[in-house]
MARBA-3410 file (N, C-alpha, C, O; in Angstrom, 1 decimal):
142
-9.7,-9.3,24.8,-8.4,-9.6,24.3,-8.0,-8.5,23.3,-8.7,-8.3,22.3 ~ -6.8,-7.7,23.6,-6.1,-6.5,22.7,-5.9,-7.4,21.5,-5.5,-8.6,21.6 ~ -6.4,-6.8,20.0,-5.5,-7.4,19.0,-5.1,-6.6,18.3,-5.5,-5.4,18.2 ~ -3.9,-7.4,17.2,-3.2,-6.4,16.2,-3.9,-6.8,14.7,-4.4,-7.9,14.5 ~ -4.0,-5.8,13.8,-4.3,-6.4,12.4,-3.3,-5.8,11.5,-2.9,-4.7,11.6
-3.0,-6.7,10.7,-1.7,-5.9,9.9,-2.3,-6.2,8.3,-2.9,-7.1,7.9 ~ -1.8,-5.2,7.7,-1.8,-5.3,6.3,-0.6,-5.4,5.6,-0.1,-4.4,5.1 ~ -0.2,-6.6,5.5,1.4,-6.5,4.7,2.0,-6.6,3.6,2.2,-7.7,3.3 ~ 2.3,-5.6,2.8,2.6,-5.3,1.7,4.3,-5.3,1.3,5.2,-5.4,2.1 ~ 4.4,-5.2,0.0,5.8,-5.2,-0.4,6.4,-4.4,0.2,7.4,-4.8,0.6
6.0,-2.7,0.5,7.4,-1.7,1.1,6.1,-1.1,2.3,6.3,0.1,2.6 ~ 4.9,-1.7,2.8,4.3,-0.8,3.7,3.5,-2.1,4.6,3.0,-3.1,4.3 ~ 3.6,-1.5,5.7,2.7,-2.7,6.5,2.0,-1.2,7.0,2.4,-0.1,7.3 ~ 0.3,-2.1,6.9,-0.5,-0.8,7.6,-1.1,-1.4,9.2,-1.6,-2.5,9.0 ~ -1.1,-1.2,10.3,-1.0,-1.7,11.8,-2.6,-0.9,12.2,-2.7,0.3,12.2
-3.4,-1.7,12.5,-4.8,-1.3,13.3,-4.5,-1.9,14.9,-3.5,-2.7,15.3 ~ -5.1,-1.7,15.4,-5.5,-2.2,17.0,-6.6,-2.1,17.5,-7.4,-1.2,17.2 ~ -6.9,-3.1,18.3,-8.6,-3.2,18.6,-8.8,-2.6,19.9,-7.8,-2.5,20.5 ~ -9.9,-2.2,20.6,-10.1,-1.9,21.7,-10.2,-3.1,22.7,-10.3,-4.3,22.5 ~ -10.1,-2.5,23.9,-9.6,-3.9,25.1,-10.7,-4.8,24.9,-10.4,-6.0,25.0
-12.0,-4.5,24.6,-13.2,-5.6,24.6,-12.7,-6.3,23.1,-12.7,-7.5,22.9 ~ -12.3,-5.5,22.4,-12.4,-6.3,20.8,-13.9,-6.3,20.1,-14.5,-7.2,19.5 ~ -14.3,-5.1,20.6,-15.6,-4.9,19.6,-15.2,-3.9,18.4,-15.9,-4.0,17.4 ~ -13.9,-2.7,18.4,-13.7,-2.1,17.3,-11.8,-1.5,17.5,-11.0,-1.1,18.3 ~ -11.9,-1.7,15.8,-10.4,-2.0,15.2,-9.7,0.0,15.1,-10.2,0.4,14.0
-9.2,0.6,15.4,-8.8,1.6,15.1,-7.5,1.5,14.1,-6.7,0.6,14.1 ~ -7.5,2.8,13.3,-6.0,3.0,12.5,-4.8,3.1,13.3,-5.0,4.2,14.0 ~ -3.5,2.7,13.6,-2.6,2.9,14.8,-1.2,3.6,13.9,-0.2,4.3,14.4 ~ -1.3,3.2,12.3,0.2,4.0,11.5,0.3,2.7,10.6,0.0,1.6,10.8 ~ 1.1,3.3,9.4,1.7,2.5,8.5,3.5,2.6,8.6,4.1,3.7,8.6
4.0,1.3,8.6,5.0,1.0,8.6,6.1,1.0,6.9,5.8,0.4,5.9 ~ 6.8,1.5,7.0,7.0,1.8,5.8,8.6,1.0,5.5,9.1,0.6,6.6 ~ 9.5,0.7,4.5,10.6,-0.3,4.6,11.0,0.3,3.0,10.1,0.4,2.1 ~ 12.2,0.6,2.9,13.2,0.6,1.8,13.2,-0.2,0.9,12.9,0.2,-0.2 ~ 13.4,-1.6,1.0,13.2,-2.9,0.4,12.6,-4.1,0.6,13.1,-4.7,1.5
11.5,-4.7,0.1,10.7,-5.7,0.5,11.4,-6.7,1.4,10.8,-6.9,2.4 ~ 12.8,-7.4,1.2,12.7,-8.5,2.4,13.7,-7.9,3.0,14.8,-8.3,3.3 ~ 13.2,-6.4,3.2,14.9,-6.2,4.8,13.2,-5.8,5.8,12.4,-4.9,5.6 ~ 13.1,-6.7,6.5,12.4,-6.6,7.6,12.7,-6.4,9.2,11.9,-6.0,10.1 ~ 13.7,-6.6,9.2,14.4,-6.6,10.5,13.7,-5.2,11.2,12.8,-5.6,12.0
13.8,-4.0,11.1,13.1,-3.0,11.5,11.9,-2.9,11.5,11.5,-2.4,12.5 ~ 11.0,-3.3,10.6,9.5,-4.2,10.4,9.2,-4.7,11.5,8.4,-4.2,12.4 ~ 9.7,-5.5,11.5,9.6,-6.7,12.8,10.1,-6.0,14.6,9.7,-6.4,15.7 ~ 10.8,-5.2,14.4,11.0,-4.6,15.7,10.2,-3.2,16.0,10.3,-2.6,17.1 ~ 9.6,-2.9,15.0,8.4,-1.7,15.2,7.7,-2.5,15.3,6.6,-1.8,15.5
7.2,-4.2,15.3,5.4,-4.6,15.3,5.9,-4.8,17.1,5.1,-4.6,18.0 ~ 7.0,-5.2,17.1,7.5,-5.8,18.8,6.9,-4.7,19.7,6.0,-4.8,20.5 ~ 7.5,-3.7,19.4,7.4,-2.2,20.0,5.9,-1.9,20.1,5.5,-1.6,21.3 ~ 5.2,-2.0,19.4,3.4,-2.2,19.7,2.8,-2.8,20.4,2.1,-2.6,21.4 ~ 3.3,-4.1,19.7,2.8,-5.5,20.7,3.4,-5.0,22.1,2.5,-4.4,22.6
4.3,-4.9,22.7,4.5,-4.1,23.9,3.7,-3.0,24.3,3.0,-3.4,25.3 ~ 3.4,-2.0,24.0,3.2,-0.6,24.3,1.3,-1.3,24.0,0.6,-0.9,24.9 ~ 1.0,-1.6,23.5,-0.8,-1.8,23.7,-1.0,-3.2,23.8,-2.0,-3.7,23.3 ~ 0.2,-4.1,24.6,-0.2,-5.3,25.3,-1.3,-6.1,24.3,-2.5,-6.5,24.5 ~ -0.5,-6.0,23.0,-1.5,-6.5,22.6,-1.2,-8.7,22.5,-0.1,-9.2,22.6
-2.2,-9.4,22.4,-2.4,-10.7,22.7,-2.5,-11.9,21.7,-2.5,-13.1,22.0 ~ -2.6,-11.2,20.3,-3.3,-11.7,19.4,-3.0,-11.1,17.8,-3.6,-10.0,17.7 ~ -2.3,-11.4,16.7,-2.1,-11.0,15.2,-3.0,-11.8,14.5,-3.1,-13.0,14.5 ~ -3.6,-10.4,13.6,-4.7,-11.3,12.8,-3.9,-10.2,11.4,-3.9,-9.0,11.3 ~ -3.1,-11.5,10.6,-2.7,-10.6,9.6,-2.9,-10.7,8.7,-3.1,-11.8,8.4
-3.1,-9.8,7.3,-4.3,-10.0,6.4,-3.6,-11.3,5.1,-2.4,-11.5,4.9 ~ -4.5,-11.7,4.6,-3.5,-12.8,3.5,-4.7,-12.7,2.4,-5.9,-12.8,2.5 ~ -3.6,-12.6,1.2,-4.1,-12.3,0.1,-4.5,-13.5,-1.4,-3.8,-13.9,-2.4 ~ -5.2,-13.6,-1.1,-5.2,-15.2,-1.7,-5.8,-14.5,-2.4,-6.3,-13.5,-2.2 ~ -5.8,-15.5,-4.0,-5.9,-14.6,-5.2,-7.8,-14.7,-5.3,-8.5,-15.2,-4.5
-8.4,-14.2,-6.6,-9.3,-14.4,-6.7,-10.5,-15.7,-6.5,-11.6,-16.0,-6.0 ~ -9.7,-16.2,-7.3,-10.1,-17.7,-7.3,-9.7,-19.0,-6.2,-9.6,-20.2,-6.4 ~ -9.5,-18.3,-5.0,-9.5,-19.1,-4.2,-7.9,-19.5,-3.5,-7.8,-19.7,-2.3 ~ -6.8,-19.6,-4.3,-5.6,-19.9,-4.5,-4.6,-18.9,-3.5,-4.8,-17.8,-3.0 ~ -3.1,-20.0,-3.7,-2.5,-19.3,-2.5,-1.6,-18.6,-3.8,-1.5,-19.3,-4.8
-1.1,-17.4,-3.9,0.4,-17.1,-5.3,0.8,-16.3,-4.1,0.3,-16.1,-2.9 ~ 2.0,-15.7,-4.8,2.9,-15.2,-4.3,3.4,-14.6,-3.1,4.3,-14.7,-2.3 ~ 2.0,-13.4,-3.5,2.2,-12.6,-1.6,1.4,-13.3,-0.5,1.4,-12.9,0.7 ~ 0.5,-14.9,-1.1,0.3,-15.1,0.2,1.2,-15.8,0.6,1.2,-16.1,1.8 ~ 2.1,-16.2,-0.1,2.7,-17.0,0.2,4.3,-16.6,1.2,4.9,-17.2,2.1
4.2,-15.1,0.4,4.8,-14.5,1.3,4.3,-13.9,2.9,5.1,-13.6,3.8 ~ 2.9,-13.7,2.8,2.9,-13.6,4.3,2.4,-14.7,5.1,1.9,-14.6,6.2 ~ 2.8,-16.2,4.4,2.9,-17.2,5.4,4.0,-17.3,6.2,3.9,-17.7,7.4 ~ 5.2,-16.9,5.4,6.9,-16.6,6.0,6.8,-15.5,7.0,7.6,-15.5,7.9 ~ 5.7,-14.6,6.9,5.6,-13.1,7.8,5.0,-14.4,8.9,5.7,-14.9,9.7
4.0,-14.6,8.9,3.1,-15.3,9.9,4.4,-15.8,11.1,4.6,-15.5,12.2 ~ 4.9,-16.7,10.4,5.9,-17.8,11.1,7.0,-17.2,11.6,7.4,-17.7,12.6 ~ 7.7,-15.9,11.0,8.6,-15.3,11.3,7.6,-14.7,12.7,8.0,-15.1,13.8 ~ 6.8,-14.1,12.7,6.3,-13.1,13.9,5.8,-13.9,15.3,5.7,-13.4,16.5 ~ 5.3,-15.2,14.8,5.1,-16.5,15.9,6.4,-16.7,16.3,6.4,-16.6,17.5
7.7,-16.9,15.8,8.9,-17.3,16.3,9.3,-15.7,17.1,9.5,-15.6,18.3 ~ 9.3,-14.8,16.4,9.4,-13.6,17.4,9.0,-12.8,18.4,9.6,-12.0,19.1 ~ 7.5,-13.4,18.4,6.7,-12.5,19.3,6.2,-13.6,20.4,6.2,-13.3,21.5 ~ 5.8,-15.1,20.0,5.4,-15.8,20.8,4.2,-15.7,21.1,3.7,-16.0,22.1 ~ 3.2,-15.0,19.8,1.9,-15.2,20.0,1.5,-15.6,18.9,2.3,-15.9,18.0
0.0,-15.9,18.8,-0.5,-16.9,18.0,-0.7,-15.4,16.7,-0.8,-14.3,17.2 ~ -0.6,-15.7,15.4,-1.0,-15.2,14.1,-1.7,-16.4,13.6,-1.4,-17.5,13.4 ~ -3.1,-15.2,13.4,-4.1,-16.0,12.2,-4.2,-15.2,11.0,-4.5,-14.0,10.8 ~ -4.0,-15.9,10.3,-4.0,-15.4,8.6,-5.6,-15.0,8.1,-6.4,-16.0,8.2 ~ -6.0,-14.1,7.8,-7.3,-13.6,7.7,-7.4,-12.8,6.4,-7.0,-11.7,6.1
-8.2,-13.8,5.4,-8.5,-13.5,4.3,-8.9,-12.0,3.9,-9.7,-11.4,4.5 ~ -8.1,-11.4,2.7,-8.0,-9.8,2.7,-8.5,-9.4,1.7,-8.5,-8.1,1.5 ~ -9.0,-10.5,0.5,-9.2,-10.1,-1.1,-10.2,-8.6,-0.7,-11.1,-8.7,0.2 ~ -9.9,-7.6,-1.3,-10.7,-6.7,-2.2,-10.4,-5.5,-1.0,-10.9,-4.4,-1.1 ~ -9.5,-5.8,0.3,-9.5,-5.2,1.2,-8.7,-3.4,0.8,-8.4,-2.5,1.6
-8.6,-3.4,-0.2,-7.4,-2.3,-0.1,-8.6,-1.4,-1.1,-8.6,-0.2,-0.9 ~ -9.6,-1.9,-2.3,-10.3,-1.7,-2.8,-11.6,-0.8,-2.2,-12.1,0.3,-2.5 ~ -11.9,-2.1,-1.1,-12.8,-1.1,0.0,-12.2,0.2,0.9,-12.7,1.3,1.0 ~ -11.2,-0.2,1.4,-10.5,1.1,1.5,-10.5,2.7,1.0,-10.4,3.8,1.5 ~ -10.5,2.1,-0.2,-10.2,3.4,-1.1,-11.7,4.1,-1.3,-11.9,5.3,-1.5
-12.3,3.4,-1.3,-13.7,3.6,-1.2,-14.3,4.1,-0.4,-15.1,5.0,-0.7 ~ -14.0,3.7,1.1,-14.2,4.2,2.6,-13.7,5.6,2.5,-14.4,6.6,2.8 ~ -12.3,5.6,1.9,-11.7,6.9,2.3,-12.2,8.1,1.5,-12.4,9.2,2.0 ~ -12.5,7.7,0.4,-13.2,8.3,-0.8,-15.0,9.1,-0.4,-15.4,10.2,-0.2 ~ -15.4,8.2,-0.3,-16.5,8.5,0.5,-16.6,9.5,1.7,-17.5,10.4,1.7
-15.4,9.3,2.9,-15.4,9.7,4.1,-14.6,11.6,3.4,-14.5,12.5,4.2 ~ -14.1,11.8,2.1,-13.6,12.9,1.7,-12.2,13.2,2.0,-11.7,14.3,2.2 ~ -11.7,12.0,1.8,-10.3,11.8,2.2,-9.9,12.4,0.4,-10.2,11.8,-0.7 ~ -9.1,13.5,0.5,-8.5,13.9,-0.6,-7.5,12.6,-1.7,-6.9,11.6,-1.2 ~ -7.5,12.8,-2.5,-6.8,12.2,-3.8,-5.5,11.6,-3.0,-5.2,10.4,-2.6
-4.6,13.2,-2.8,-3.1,13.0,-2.6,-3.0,12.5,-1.1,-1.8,12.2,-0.8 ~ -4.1,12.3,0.0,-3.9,12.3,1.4,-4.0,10.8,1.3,-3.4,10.1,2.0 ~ -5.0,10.4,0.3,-5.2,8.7,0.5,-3.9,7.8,1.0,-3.8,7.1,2.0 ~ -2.8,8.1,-0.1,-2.1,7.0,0.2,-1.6,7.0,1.3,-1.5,5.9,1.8 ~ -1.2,8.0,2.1,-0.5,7.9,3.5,-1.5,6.9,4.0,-1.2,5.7,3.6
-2.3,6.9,4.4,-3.5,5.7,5.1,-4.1,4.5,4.6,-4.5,3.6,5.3 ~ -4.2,4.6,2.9,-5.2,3.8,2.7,-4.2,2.4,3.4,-5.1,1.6,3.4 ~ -3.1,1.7,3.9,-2.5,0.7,4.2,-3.3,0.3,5.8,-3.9,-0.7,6.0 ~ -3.1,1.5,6.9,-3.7,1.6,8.0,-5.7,1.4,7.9,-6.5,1.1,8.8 ~ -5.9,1.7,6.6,-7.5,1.5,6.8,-8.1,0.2,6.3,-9.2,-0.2,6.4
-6.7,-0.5,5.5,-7.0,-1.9,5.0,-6.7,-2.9,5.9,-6.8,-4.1,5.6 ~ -6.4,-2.4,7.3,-5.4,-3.3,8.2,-7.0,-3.2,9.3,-7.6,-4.1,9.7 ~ -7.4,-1.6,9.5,-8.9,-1.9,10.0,-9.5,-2.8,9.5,-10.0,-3.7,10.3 ~ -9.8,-2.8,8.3,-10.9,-3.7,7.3,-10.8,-5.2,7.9,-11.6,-5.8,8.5 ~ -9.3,-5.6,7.7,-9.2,-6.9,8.1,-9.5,-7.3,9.7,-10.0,-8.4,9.8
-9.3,-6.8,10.5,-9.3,-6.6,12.0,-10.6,-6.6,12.5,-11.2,-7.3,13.2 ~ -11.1,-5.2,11.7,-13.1,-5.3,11.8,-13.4,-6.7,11.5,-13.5,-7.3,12.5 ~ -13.4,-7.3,10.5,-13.8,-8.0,9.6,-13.6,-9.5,10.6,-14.4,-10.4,10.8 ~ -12.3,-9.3,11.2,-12.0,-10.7,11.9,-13.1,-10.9,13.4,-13.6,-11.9,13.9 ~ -13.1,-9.4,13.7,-13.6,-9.3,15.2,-15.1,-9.7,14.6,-15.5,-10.6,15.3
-15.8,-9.3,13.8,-17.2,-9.5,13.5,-17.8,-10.8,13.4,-18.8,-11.2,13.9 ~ -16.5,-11.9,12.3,-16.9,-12.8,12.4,-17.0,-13.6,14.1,-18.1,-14.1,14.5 ~ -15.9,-13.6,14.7,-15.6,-14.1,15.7,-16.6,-13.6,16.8,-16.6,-14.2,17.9 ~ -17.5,-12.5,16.4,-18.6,-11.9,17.6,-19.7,-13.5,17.0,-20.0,-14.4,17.7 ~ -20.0,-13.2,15.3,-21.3,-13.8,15.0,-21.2,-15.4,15.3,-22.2,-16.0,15.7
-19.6,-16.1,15.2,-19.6,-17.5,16.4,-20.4,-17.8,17.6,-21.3,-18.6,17.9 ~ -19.4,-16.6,18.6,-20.3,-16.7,20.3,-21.5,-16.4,20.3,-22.1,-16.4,21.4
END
């Protein structure tokens, strides 16, 4: 099963994609938006993917705060969830993302990803994180 992982942020969505088996998540580009709720173009660049790598399946990251709790931005990508099920007609699972952007920076940091190059990616490597992260659990089930 092709899947999408998304990292969605106030002005950046970062887009991974999995290989056709769904054993590993690649970086595919970060989405970028003028203003937090003009999504309309958002939403027709994730279409445009979901097309072009057939993909079957959104696992999109949700940020529930430390302590367990839903605030704001997860709250906001429950409205993303629902909006992209009514648009796309496939299933989105919300996939727990705490510390994901953290590790990121860390990954990138480590791998010698320069200071100023980080930000272009670190959104695309938090959207792997989540995507890895979903595929692994869902291997250690079967």
């Amino acid at each position: 099963m092709k899947l999408m992982g998304l990292d969605y942020g106030t002005k950046t969505v970062g887009v991974a994609v999995s290989d056709g088996l769904g054993i590993t998540a690649q970086p595919l580009e970060t989405i970028t938006r003028k203003e937090e709720n003009k999504l309309r173009q958002t939403y027709a660049r994730i279409e445009a993917i979901i097309e072009e790598y057939g993909i079957e399946k959104i696992i999109l990251g949700y940020p529930k705060n430390m302590n367990n709790t839903v605030g704001e931005r997860a709250e906001a990508c429950e409205k993303v969830k629902e909006d992209l099920e009514r648009r796309t007609g496939l299933s989105v699972e919300l996939w727990d993302e705490r510390l994901t952007t953290v590790e990121s920076e860390r990954v990138l940091k480590a791998s010698g990803v320069r200071r100023e190059n980080r930000k272009a990616v670190i959104d695309q490597m938090a959207a792997v994180l989540i995507l890895q992260s979903y595929m692994d659990a869902a291997d250690k089930k079967n």
